[in-house]
C-alpha positions, 0 to 999 in steps of 0.5 A: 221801789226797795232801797236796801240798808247795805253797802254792797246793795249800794255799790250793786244798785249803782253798777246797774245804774252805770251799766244800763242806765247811764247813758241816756240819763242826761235826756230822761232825768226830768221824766217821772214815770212812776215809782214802779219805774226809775230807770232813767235815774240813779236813786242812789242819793239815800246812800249819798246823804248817808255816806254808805258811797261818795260823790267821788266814787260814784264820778269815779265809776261814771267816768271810767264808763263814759267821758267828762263831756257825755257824763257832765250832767250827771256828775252835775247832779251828784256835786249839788249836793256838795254844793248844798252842803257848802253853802250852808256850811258858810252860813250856818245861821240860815239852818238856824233860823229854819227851826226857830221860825219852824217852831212858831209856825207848827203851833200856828197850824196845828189845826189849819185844815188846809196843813192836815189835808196836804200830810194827808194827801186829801187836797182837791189836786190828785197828784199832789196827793199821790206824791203824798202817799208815794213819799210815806210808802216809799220815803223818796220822790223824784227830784222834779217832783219834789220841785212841783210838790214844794211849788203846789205846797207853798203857791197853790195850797198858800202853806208856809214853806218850812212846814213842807220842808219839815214834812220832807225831812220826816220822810225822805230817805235821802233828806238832808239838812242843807239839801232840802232846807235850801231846794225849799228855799229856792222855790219859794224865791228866797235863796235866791231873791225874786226868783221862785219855780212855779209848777205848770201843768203842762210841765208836770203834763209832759214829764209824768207822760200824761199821768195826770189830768186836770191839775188846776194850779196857782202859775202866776204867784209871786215870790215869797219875801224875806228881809234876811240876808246871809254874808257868807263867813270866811271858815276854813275847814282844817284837819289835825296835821298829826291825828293821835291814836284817839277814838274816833265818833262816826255819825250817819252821814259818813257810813263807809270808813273803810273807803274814807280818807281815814280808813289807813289811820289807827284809832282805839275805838269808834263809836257809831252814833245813832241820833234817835228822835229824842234829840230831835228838833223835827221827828222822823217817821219810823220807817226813817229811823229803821233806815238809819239803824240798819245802815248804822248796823251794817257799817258795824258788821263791815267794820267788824269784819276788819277787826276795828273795835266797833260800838254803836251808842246814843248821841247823848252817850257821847258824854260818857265816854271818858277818853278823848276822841275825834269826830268825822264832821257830821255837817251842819243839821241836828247832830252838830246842833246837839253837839253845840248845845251840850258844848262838847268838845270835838276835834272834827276830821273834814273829808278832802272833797268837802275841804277842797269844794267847800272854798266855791260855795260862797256864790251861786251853783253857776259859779261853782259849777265852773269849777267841777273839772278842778274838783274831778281833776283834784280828785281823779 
């Protein structure tokens, strides 16, 4: 598995999706063949989480090869994570309390033998410890898979939940705040309450082809519990009516200006902000932090390209610069986070997908899967 770290082997790994792939994804999603073969899903959710391609443009190309109706699925899956993101957005307190409660449960097992075992990959359960080292060398799993991993991790292996979404979020490529935070979440059984994923092992039997034997598994734990709840706030997301000729700051999670909703507006400058580990609740791998800087440098290039005046600094650098600037909001997670503690004063520019969508996300994914034809309908 290679992910490369620009926008064209982006755009070029989803038109090969697209046109040999497509078609049977709704049958073979589930299926995880191995990491030396994913055809029969897209891998593009690295360059999602980073936006070096939107939502829109992959439903776009999806659509113009097949229907809404043989296509439902798939732009189903894409708009997940838009969901996430809404979600979270409207309660931006569950983010919050990930770290705080992370940061008291690292110290409580530093030393726990079973906690060194799973990072390790060292436990008595051989797929888990495959899907370790799958996830260090190739900083992705399969999404299925991830659901096992965060079942074994939380109900067999007895491991608090957001240290596994933290190891996650060290390596996967694609790892987002409200992605990963919530999906953790959700097998537990407390984003929604009751109700956890327990992994079998006939499930991981039949959708790994048989890859694995003798997978002895807890399938009968009950949830986890939790005495919070989180109303969901009543935001709205606005942009400027008149956008002045400001600087504009670019985080990692927008890495395609030249196709965003701002792309016709004049700025004096935009600055690209590298979020390196020194600002950092939970560190990264080195392997993660390259991946970000390559692609950071590539929207330089691309950017340069049409003559914008481009530099790429620190997100403590942000400070310094002495003239007033917009930002292309950079969703709840550590960039904002770091933005709020050293109170500074941005004006956010929202993309019109997230504007739109983000007014169903106050329920569950069932009823905001109820409005994807308006979303594709709004957009298309």
């Amino acid at each position: 598995m290679e992910f490369g770290t620009s926008r064209a082997s982006a755009v070029e790994k989803l038109n090969k999706f697209v046109d040999k792939n497509l078609f049977e994804y709704s049958k073979l999603r589930n299926f995880d063949y191995g990491p030396k073969n994913r055809s029969n899903i897209s891998c593009l959710s690295p360059y999602i989480t980073h936006g070096v391609i939107t939502e829109l443009e992959l439903i776009k190309r999806s659509l113009n090869k097949f229907s809404f109706s043989k296509n439902e699925k798939f732009i189903q899956e894409i708009l997940w994570r838009t969901y996430w993101k809404g979600w979270l957005e409207l309660r931006p307190n569950v983010w919050t309390d990930f770290l705080n409660e992370l940061k008291k449960i690292r110290e409580e097992f530093r030393e726990n033998n079973n906690y060194k075992n799973a990072i390790e990959g060292t436990t008595n359960i051989e797929c888990f410890n495959e899907w370790v080292n799958e996830l260090k060398n190739n900083n992705y799993l399969h999404n299925h898979t991830r659901m096992w991993f965060a079942s074994i991790w939380t109900f067999t292996l007895e491991l608090p939940w957001q240290l596994g979404a933290e190891f996650f979020i060290k390596h996967l490529y694609d790892g987002d705040a409200a992605a990963n935070t919530l999906g953790w979440r959700w097998v537990a059984g407390i984003q929604t309450q009751g109700k956890n994923y327990l992994a079998s092992e006939w499930n991981i039997k039949k959708f790994t082809n048989n890859r694995f034997a003798n997978i002895k598994l807890n399938e009968n734990a009950p949830p986890k519990t939790s005495d919070k709840t989180y109303a969901a706030l009543k935001l709205e997301f606005k942009n400027p009516q008149n956008l002045e000729e400001k600087n504009l700051l670019i985080f990692e999670n927008n890495l395609s200006f030249e196709i965003s909703d701002f792309k016709n507006q004049k700025f004096k400058k935009v600055f690209l902000i590298s979020n390196k580990n020194k600002n950092r609740t939970i560190e990264l791998s080195e392997k993660l932090v390259k991946f970000k800087s390559e692609l950071i440098e590539d929207q330089k290039k691309r950017l340069e390209k049409k003559s914008i005046n481009c530099e790429i600094i620190d997100l403590s650098e942000i400070q310094n610069i002495n003239e007033t600037y917009y930002g292309l909001y950079p969703t709840v997670g550590e960039n904002l986070d770091f933005i709020n503690t050293n109170n500074l004063k941005i004006e956010f520019l929202h993309r019109k997908l997230d504007q739109f969508s983000w007014q169903y996300c106050n329920k569950g994914f069932f009823n905001f899967k109820n409005y994807i034809p308006k979303i594709i309908t709004t957009f298309n």
